[in-house]
N, C-alpha and C positions, 0 to 999 in steps of 0.2 A: 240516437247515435250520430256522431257529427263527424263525417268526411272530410279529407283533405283534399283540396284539388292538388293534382299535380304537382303543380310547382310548388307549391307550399309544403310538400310531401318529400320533393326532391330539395328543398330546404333544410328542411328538420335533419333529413340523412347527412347530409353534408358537416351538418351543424354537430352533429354527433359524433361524426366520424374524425372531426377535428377535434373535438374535447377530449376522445378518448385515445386521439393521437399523443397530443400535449398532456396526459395522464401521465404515459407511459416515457420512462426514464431511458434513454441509449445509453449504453455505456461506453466509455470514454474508449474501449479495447476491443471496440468494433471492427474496427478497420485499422491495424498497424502499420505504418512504415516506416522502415529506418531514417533516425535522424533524432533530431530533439524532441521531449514532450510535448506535447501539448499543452496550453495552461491548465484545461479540465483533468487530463492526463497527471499532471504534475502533482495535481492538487486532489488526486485518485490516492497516487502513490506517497503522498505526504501525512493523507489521515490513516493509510493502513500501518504504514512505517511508523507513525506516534503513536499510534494505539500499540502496537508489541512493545516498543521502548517506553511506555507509559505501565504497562503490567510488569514490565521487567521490573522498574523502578519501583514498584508496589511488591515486587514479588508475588506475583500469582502468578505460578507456573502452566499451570494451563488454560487460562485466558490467552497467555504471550504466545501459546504453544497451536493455539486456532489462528495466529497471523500468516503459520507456516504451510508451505504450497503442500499440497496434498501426495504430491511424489515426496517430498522430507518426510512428512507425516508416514509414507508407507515404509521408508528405512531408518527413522530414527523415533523412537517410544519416549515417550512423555519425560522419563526418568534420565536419559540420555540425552535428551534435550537440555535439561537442567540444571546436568552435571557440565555439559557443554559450557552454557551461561555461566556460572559459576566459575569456573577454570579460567575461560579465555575474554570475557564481553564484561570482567567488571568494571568497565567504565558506563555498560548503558544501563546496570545496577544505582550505580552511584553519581549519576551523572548531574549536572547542575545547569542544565542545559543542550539543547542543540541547534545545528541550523540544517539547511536545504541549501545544497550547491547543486552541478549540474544534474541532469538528468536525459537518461535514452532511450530511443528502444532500438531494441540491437534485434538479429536472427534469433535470439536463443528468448526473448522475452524486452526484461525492462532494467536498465542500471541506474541508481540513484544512490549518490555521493549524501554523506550525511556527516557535518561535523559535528562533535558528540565534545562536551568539556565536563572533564571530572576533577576532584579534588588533586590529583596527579599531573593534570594537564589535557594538552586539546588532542582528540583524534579522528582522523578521518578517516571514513569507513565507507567500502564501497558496499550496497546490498544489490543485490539479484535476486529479481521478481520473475517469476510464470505468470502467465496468464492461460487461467485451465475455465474453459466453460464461462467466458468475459469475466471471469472473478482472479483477483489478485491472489498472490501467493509468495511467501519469500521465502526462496531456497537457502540463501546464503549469505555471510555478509565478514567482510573481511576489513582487516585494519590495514591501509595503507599509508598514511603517514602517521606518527607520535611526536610529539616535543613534549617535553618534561618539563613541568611547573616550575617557578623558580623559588614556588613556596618548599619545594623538597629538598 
């Protein structure tokens, strides 16, 4: 059996406890303070934000419906979710794109601005994220400005 001196023991340790530092992923909602995102931040809220408007667009309602923070999830049911979509978001149904404008985190979580263009025209739409347990979640998302295509 082959012994370690010392130092070469207090090596190894070291040596370990940095790899399984750098294993292990922080998440970007560690530590919030008011003001603008972060780039990691931004870029947190940009893949959760495309992955629901990505299912919307597919129509898979409940894929789109696991984007949403788990307090919506406790007062609105899958089917009511749906009907929502349906009713009021047919633009990020039929959308033909989108972009990423500003982005926050405010008291209440995280707000990210998302312009959304559909066959109808462009709309900006503000969404409202929690952050429950470092994990994202979107409560809400509302249309704040419209223009109307000039193909209508």
């Amino acid at each position: 059996m082959k012994y370690l001196t010392k130092p070469a023991l207090i090596t190894q340790l070291l040596l370990g406890s940095l790899l399984l530092t750098s294993c292990s992923s922080q998440s970007p909602f560690e530590s919030l303070s008011a003001g603008e995102c972060s780039d990691t931040q931004q870029a947190a809220v940009e893949k959760h934000i495309t992955g629901q408007i990505n299912a919307l667009s597919a129509q898979d309602w409940p894929k789109a419906y696991t984007y949403a923070a788990q307090s919506f999830q406790n007062s609105i049911e899958l089917e009511q979710f749906t009907a929502i979509i349906a009713a009021q978001y047919q633009m990020l149904i039929d959308n033909r794109g989108f972009t990423f404008k500003n982005c926050k985190i405010t008291s209440s979580g995280v707000s990210q601005e998302v312009e959304v263009i559909d066959p109808r025209g462009d709309y900006l739409l503000l969404y409202r994220l929690e952050v429950e347990q470092l994990q994202l979640g979107i409560v809400a998302a509302s249309v704040i400005e419209a223009s109307q295509s000039l193909n209508t």
